[in-house]
PDB file of N, CA, C and O in Angstrom, chain B, residues numbered from 101:
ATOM      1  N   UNK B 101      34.053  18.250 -27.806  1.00  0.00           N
ATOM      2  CA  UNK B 101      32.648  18.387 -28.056  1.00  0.00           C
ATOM      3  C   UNK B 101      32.390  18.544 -29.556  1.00  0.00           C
ATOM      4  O   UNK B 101      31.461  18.103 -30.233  1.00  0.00           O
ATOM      5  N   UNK B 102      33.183  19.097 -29.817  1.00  0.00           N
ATOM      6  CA  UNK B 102      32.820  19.557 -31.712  1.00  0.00           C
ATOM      7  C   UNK B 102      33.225  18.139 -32.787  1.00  0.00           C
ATOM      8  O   UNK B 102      32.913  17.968 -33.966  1.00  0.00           O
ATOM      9  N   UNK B 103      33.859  17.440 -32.054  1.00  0.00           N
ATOM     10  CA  UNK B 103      34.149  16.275 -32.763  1.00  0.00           C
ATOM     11  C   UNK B 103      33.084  15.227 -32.358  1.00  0.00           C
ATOM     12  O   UNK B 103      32.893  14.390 -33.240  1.00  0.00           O
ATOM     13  N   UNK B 104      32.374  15.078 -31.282  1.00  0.00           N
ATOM     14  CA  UNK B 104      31.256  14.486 -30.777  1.00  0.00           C
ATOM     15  C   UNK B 104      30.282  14.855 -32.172  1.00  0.00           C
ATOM     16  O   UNK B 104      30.145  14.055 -33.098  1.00  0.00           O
ATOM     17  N   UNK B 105      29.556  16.398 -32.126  1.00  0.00           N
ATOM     18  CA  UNK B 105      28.855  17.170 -32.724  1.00  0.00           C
ATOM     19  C   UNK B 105      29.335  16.706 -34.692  1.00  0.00           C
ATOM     20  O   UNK B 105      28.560  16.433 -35.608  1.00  0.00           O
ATOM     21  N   UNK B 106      30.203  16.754 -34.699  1.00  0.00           N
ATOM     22  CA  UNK B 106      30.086  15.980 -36.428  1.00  0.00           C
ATOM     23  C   UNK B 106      30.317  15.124 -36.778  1.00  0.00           C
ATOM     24  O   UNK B 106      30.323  14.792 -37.964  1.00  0.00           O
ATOM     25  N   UNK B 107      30.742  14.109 -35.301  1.00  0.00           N
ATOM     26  CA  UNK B 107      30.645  12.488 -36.171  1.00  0.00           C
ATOM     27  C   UNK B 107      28.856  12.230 -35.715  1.00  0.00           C
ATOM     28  O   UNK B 107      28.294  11.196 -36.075  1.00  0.00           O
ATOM     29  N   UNK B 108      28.249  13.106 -35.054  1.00  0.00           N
ATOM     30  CA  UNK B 108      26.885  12.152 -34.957  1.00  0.00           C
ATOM     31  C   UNK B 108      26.243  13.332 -36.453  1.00  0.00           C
ATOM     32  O   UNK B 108      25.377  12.834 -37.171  1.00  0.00           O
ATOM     33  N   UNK B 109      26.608  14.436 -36.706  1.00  0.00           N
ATOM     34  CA  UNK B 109      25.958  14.853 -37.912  1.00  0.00           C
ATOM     35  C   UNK B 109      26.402  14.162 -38.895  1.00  0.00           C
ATOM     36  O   UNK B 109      25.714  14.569 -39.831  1.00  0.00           O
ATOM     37  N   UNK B 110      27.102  13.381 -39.302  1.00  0.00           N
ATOM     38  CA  UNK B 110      28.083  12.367 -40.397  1.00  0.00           C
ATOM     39  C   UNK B 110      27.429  11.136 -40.341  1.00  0.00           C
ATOM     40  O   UNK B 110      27.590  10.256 -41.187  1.00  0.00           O
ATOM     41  N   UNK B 111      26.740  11.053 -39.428  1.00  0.00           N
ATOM     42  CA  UNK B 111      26.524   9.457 -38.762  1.00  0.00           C
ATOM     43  C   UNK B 111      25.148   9.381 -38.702  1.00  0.00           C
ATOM     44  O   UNK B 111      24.556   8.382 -38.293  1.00  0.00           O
ATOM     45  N   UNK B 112      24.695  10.229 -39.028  1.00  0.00           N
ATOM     46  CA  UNK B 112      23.101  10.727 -38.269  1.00  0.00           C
ATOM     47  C   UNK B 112      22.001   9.329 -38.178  1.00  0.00           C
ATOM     48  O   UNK B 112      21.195   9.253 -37.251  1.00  0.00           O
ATOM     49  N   UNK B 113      22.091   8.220 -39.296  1.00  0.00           N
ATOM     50  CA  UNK B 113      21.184   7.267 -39.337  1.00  0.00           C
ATOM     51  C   UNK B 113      21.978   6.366 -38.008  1.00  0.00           C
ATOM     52  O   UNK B 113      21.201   6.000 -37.126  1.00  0.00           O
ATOM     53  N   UNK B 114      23.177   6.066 -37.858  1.00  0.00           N
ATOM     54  CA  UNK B 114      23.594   5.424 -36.957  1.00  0.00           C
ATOM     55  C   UNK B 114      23.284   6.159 -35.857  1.00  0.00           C
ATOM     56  O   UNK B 114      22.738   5.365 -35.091  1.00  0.00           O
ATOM     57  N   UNK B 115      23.341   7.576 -35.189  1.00  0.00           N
ATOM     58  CA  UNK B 115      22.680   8.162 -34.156  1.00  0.00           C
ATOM     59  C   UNK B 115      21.268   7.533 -33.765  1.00  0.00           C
ATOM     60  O   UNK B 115      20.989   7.008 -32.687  1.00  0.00           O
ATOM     61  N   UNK B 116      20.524   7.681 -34.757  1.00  0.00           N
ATOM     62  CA  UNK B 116      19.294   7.572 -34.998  1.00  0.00           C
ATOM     63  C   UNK B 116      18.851   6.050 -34.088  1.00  0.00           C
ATOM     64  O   UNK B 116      18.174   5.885 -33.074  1.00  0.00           O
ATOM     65  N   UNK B 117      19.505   5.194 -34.890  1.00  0.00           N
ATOM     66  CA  UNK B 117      19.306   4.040 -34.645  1.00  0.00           C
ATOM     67  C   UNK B 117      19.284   3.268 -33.407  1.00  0.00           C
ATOM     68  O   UNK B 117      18.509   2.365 -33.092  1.00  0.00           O
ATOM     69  N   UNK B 118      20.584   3.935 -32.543  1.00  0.00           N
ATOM     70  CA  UNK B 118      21.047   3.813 -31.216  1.00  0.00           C
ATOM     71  C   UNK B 118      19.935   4.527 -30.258  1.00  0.00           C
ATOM     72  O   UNK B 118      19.703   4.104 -29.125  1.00  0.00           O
ATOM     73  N   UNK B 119      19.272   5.655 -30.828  1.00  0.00           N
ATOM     74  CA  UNK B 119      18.669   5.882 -30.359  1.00  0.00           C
ATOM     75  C   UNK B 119      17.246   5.350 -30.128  1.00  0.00           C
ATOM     76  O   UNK B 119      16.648   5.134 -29.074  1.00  0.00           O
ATOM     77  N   UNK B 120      16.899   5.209 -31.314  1.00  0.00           N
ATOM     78  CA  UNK B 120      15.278   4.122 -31.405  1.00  0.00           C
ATOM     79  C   UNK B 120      15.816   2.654 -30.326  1.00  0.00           C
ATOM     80  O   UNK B 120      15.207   2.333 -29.305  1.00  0.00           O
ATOM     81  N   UNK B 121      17.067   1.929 -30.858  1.00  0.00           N
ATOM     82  CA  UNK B 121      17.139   0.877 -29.850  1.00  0.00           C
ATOM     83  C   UNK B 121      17.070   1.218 -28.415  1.00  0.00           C
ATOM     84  O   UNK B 121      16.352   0.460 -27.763  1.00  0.00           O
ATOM     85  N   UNK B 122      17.679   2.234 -27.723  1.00  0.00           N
ATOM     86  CA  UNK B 122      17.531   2.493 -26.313  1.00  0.00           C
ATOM     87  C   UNK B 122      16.174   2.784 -26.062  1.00  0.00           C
ATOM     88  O   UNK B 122      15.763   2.305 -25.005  1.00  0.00           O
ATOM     89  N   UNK B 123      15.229   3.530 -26.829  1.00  0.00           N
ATOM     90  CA  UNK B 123      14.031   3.824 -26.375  1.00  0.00           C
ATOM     91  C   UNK B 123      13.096   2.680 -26.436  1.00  0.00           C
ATOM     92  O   UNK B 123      12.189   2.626 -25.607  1.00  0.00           O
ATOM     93  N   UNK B 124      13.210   1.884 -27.216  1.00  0.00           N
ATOM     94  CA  UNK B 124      12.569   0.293 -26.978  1.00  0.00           C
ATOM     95  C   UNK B 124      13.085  -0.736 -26.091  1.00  0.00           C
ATOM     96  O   UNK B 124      12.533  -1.813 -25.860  1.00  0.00           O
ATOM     97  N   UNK B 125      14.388  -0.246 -25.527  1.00  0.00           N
ATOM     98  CA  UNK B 125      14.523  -0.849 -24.314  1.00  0.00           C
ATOM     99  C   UNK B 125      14.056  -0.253 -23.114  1.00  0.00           C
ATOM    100  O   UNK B 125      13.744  -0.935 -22.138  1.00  0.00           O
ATOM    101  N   UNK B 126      13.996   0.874 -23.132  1.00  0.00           N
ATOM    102  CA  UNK B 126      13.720   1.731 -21.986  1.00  0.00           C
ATOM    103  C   UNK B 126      11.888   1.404 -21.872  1.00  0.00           C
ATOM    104  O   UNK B 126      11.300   1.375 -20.791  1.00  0.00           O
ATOM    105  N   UNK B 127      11.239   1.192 -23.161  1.00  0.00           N
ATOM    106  CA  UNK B 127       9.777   1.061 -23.068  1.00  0.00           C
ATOM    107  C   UNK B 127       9.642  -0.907 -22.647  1.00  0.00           C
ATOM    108  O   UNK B 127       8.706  -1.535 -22.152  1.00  0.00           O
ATOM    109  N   UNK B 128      10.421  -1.169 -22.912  1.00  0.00           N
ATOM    110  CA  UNK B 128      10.017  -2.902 -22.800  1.00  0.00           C
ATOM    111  C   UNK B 128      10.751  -2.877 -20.944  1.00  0.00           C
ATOM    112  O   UNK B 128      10.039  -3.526 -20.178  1.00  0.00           O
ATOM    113  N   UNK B 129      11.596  -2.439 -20.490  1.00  0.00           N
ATOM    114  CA  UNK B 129      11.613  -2.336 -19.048  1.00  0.00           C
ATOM    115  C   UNK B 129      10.635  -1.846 -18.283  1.00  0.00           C
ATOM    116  O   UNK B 129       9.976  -2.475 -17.455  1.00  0.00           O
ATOM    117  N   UNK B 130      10.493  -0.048 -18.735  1.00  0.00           N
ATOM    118  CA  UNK B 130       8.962   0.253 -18.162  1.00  0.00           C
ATOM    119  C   UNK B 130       8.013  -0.865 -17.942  1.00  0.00           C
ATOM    120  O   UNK B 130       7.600  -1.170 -16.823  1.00  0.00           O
ATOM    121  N   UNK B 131       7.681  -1.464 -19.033  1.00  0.00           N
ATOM    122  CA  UNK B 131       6.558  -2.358 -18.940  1.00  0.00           C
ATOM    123  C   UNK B 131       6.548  -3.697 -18.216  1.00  0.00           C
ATOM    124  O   UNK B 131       5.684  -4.554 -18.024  1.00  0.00           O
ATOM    125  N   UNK B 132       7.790  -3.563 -17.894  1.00  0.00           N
ATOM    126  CA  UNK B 132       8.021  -5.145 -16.903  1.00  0.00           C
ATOM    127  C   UNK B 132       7.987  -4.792 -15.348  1.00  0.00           C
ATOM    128  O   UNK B 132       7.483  -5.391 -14.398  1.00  0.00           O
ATOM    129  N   UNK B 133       8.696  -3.622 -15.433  1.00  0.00           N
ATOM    130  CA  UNK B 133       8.727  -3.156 -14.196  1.00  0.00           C
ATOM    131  C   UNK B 133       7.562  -3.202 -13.037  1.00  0.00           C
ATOM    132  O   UNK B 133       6.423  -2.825 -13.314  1.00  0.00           O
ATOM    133  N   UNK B 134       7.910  -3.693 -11.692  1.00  0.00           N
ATOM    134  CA  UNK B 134       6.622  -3.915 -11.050  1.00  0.00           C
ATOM    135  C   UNK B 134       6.846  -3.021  -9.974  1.00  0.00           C
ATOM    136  O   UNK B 134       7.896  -2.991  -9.332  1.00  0.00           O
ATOM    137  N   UNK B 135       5.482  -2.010  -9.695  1.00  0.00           N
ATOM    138  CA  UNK B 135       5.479  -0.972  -8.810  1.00  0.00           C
ATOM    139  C   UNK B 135       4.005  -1.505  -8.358  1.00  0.00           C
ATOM    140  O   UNK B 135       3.357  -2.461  -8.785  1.00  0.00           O
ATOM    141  N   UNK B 136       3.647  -0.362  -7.146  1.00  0.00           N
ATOM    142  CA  UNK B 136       2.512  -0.675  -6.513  1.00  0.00           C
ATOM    143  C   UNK B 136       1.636   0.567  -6.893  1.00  0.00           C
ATOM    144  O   UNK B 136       1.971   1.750  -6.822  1.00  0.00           O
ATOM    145  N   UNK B 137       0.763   0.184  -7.200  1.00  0.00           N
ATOM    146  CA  UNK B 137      -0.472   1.088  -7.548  1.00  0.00           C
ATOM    147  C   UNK B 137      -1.175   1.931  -6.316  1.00  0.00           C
ATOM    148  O   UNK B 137      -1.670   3.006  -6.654  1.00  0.00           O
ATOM    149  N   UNK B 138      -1.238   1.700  -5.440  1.00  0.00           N
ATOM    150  CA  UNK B 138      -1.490   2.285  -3.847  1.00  0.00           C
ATOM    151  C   UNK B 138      -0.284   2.434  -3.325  1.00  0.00           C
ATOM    152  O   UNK B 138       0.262   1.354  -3.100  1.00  0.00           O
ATOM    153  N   UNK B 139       0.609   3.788  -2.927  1.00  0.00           N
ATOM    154  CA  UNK B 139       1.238   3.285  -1.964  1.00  0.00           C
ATOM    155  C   UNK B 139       1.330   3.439  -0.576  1.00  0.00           C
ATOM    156  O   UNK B 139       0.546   4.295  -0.165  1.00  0.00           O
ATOM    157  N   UNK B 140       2.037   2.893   0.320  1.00  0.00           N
ATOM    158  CA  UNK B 140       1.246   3.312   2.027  1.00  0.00           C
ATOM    159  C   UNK B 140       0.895   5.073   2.102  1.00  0.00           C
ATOM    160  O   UNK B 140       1.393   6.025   1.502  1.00  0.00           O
ATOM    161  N   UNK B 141       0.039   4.995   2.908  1.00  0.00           N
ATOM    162  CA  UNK B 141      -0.054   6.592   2.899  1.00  0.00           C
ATOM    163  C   UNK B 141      -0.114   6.736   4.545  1.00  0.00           C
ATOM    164  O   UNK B 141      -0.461   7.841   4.962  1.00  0.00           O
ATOM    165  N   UNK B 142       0.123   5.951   5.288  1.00  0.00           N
ATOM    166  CA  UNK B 142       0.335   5.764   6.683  1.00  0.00           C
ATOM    167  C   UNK B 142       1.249   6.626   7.297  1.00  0.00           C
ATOM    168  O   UNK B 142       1.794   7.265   6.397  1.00  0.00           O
ATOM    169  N   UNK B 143       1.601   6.894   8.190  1.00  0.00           N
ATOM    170  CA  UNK B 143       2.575   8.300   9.069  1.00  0.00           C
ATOM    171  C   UNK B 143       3.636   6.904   8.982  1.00  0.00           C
ATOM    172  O   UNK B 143       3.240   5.747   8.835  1.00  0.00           O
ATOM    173  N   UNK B 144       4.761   7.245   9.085  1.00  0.00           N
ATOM    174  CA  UNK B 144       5.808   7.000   9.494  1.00  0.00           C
ATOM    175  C   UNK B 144       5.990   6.087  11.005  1.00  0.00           C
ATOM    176  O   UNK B 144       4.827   5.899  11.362  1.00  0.00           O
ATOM    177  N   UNK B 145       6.561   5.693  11.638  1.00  0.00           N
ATOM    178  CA  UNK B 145       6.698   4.488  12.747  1.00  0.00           C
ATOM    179  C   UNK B 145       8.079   4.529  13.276  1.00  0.00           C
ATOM    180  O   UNK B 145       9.055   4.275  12.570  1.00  0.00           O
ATOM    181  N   UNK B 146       8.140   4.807  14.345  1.00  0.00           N
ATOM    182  CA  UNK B 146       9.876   4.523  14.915  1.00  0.00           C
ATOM    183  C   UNK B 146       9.484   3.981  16.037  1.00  0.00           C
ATOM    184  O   UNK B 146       8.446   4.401  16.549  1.00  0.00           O
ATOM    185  N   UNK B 147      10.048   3.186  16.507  1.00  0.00           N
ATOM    186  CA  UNK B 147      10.680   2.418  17.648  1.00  0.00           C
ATOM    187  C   UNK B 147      11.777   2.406  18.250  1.00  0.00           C
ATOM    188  O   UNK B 147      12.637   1.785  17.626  1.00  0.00           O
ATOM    189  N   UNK B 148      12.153   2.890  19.334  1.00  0.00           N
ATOM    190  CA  UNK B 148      13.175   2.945  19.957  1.00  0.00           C
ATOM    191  C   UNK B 148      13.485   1.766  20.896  1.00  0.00           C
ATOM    192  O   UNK B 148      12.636   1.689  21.784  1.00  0.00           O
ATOM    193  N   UNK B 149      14.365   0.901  20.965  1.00  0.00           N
ATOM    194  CA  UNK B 149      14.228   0.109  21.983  1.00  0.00           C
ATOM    195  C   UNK B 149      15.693   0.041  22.835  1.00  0.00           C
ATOM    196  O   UNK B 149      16.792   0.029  22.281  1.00  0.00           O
ATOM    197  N   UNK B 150      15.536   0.010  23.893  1.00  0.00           N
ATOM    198  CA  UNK B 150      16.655   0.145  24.771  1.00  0.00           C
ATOM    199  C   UNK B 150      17.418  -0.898  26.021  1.00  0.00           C
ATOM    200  O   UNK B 150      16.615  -1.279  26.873  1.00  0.00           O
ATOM    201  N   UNK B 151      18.449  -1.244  26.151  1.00  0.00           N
ATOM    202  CA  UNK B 151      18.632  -2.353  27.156  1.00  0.00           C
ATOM    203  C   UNK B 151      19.312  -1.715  28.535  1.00  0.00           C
ATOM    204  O   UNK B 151      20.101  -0.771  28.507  1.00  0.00           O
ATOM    205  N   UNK B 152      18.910  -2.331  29.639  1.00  0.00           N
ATOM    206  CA  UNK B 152      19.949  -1.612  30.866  1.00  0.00           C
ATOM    207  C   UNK B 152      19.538  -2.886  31.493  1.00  0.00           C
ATOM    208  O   UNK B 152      18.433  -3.204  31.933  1.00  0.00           O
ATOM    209  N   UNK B 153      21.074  -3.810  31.431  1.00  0.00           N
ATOM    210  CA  UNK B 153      20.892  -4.987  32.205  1.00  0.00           C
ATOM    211  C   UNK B 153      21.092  -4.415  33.909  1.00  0.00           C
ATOM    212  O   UNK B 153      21.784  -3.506  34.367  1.00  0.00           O
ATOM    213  N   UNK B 154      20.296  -5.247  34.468  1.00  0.00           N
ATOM    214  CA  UNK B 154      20.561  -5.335  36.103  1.00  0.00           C
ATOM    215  C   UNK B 154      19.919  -4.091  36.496  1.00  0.00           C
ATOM    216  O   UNK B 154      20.349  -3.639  37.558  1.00  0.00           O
ATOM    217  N   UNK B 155      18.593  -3.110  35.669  1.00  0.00           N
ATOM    218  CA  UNK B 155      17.949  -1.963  35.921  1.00  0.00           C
ATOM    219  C   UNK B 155      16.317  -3.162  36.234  1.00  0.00           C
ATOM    220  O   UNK B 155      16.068  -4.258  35.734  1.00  0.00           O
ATOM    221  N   UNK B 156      15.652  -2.473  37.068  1.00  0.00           N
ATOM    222  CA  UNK B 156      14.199  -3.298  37.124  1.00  0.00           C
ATOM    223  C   UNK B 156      13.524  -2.393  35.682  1.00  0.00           C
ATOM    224  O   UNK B 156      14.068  -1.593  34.922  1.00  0.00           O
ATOM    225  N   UNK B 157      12.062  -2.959  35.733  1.00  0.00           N
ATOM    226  CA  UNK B 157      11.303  -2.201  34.657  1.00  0.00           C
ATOM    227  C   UNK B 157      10.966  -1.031  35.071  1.00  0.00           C
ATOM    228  O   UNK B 157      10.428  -0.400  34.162  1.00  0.00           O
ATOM    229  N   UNK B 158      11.071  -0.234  36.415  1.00  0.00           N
ATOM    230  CA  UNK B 158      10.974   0.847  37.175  1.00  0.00           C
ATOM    231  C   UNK B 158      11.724   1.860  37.167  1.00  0.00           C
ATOM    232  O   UNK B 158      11.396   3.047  37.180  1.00  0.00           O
ATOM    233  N   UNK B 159      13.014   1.276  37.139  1.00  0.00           N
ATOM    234  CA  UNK B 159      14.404   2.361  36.670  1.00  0.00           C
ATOM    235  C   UNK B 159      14.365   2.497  35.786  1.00  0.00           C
ATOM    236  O   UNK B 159      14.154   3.706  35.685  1.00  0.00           O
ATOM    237  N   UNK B 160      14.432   1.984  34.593  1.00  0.00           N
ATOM    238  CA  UNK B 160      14.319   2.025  33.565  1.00  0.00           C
ATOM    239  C   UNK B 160      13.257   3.099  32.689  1.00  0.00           C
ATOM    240  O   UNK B 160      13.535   3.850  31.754  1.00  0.00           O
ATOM    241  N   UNK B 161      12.069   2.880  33.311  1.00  0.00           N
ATOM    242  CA  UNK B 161      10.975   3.874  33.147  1.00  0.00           C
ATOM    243  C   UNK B 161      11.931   5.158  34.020  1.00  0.00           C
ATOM    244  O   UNK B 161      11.931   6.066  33.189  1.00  0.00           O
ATOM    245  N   UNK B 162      12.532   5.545  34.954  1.00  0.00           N
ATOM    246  CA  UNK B 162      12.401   6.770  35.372  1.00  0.00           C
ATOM    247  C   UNK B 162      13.787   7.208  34.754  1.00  0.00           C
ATOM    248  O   UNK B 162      13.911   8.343  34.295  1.00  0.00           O
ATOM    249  N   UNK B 163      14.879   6.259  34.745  1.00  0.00           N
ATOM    250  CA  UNK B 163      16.244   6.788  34.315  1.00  0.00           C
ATOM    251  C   UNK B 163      16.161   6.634  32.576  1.00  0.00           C
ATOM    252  O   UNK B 163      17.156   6.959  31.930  1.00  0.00           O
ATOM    253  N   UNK B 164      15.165   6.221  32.001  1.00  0.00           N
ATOM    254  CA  UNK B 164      16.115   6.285  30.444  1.00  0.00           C
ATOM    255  C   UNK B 164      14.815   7.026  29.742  1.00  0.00           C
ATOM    256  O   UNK B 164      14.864   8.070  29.092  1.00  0.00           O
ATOM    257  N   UNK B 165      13.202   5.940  30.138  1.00  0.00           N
ATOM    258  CA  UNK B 165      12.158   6.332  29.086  1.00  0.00           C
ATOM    259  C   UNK B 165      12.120   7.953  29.779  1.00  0.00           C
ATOM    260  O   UNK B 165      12.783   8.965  29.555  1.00  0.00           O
ATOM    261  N   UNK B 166      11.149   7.675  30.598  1.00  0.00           N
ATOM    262  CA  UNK B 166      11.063   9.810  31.084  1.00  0.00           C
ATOM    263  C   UNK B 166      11.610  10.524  30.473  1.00  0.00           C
ATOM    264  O   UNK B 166      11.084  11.261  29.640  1.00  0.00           O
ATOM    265  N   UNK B 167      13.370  10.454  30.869  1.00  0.00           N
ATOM    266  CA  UNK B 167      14.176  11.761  29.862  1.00  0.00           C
ATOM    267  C   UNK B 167      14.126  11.599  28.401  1.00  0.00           C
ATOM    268  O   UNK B 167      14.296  12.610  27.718  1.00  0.00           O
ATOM    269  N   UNK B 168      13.901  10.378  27.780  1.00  0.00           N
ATOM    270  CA  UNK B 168      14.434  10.392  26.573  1.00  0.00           C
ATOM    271  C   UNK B 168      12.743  10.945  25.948  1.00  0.00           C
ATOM    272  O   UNK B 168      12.725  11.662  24.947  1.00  0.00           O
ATOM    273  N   UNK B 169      11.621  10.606  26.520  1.00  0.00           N
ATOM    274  CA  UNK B 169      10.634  11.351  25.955  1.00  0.00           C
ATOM    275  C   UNK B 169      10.520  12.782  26.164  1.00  0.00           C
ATOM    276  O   UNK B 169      10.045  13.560  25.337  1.00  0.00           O
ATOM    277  N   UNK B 170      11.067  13.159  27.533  1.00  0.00           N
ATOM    278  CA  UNK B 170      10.849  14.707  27.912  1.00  0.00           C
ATOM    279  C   UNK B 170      11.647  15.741  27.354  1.00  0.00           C
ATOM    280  O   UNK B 170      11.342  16.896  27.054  1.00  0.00           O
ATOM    281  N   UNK B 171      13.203  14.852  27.228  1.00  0.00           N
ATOM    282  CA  UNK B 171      14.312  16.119  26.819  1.00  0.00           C
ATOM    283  C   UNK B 171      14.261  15.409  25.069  1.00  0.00           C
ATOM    284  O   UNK B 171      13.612  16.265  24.469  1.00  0.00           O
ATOM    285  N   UNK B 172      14.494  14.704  24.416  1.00  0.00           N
ATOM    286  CA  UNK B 172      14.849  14.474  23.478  1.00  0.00           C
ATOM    287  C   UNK B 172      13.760  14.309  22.403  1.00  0.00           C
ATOM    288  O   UNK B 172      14.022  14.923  21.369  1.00  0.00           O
ATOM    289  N   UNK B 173      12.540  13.590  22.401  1.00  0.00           N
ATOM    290  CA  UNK B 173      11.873  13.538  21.774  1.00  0.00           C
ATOM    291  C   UNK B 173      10.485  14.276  21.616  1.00  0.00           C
ATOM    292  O   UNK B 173       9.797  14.195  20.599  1.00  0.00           O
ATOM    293  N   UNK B 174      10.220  14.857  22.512  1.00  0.00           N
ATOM    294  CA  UNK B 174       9.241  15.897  22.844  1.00  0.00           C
ATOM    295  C   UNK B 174       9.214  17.160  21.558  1.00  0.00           C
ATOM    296  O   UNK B 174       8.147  17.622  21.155  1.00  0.00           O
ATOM    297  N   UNK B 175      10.545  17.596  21.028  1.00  0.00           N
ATOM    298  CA  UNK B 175      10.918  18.566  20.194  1.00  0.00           C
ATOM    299  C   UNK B 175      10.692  18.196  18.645  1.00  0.00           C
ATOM    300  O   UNK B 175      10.489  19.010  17.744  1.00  0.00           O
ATOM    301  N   UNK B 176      10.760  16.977  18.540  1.00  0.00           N
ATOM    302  CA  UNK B 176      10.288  16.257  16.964  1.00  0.00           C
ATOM    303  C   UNK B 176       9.010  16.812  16.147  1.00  0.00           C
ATOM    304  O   UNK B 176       7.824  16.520  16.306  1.00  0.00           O
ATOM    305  N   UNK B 177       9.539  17.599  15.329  1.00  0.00           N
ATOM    306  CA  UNK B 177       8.512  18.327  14.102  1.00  0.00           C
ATOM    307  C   UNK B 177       7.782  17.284  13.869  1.00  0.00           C
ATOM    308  O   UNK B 177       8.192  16.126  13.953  1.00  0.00           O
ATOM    309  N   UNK B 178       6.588  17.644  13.545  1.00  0.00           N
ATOM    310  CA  UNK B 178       5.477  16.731  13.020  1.00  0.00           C
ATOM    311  C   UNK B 178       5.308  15.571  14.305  1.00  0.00           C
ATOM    312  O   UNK B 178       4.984  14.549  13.700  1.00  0.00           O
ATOM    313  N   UNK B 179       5.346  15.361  15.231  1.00  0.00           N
ATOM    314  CA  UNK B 179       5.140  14.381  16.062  1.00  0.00           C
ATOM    315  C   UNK B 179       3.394  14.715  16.898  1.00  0.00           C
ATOM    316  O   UNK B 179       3.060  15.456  17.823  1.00  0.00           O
ATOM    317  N   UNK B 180       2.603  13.725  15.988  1.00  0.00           N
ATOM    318  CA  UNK B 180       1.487  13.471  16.701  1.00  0.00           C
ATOM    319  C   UNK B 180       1.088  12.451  17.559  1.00  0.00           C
ATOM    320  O   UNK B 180      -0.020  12.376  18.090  1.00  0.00           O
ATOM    321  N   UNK B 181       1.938  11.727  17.676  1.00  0.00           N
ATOM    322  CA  UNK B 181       1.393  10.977  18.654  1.00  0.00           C
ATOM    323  C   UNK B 181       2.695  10.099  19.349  1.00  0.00           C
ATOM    324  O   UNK B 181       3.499   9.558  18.589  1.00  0.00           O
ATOM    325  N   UNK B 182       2.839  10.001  20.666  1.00  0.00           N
ATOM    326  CA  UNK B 182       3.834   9.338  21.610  1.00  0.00           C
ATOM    327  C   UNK B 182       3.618   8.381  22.803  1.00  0.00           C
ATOM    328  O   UNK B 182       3.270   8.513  23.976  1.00  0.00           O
ATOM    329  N   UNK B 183       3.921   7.516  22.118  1.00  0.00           N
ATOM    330  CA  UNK B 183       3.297   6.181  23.563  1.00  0.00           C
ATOM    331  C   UNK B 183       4.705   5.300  23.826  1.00  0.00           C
ATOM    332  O   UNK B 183       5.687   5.071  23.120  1.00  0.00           O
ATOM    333  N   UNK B 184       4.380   4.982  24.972  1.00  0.00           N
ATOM    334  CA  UNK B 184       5.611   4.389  25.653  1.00  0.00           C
ATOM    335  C   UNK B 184       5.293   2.947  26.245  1.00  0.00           C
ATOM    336  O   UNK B 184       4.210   2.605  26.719  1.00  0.00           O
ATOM    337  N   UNK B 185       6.450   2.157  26.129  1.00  0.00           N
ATOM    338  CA  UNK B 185       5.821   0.684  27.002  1.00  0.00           C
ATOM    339  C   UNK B 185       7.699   0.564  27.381  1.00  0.00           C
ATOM    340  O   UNK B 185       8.632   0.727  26.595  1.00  0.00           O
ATOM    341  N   UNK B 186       7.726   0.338  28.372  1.00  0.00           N
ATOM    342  CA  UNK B 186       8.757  -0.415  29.797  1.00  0.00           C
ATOM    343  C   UNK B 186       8.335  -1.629  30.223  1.00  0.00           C
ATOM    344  O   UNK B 186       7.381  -1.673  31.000  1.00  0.00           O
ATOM    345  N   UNK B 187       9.343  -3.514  29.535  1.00  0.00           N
ATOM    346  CA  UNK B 187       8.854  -4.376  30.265  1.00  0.00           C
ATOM    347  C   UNK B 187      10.166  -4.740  30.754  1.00  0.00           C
ATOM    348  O   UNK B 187      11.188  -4.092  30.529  1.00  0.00           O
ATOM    349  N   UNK B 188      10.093  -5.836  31.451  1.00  0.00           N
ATOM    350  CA  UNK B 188      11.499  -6.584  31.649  1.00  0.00           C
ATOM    351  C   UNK B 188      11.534  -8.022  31.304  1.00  0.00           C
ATOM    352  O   UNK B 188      10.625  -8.840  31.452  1.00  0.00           O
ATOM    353  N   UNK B 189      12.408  -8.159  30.948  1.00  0.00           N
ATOM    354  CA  UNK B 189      12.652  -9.927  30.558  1.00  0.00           C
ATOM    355  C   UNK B 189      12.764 -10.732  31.634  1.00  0.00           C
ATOM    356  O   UNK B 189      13.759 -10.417  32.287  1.00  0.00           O
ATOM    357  N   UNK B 190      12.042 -11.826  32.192  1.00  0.00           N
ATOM    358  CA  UNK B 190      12.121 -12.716  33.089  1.00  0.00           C
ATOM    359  C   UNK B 190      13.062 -13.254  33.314  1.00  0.00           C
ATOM    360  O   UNK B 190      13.756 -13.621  32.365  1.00  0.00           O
ATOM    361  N   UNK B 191      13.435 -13.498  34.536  1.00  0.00           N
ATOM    362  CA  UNK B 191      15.077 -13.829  34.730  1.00  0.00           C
ATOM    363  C   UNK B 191      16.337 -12.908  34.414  1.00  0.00           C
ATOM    364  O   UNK B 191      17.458 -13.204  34.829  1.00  0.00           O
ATOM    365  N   UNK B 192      16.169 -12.163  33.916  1.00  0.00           N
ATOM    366  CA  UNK B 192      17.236 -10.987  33.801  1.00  0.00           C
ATOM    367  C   UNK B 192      17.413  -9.731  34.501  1.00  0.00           C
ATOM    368  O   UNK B 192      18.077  -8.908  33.871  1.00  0.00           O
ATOM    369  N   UNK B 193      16.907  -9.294  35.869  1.00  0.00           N
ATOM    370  CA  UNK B 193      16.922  -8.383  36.155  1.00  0.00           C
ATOM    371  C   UNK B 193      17.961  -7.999  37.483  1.00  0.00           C
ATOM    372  O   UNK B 193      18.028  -6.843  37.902  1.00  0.00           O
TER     373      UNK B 193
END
């Protein structure tokens, strides 16, 4: 550290310099840089989606959605709102 500490006091215009160049790079990136001026302010979104070949859309509703809303997801901090949809794919059941 102490040898760090007196080659940049020895050096000080070359410190200097390195330093003005990084900060005009750091300002010419800022300024290119593209961000969004709004950003979503929307709740969050999860989707769970689940497969049980050779289950109808009936089992399915009672053996997987039911528990997984009653025991598992029911307990989720901040959870305002919970909707459910059970279909089946045609020909696959």
């Amino acid at each position: 550290m102490r040898v760090i500490v007196s080659w940049s006091l020895r050096y000080r215009l070359i410190v200097l310099g390195i330093a003005a160049v990084l900060m005009l790079a750091g300002y010419t990136l800022l300024s290119r840089a593209s961000f969004d001026t709004l950003p979503e302010f929307g709740p969050p979104r999860v989707e769970v989606q689940t497969e049980a070949l050779g289950l109808s859309a009936q089992e399915v509703e009672q053996l997987i959605t039911v528990p997984l809303e009653q025991d598992l997801l029911a307990g989720v901090p901040w959870l305002d709102t919970m909707t459910s949809s059970t279909s089946s794919i045609p020909g696959i059941e």
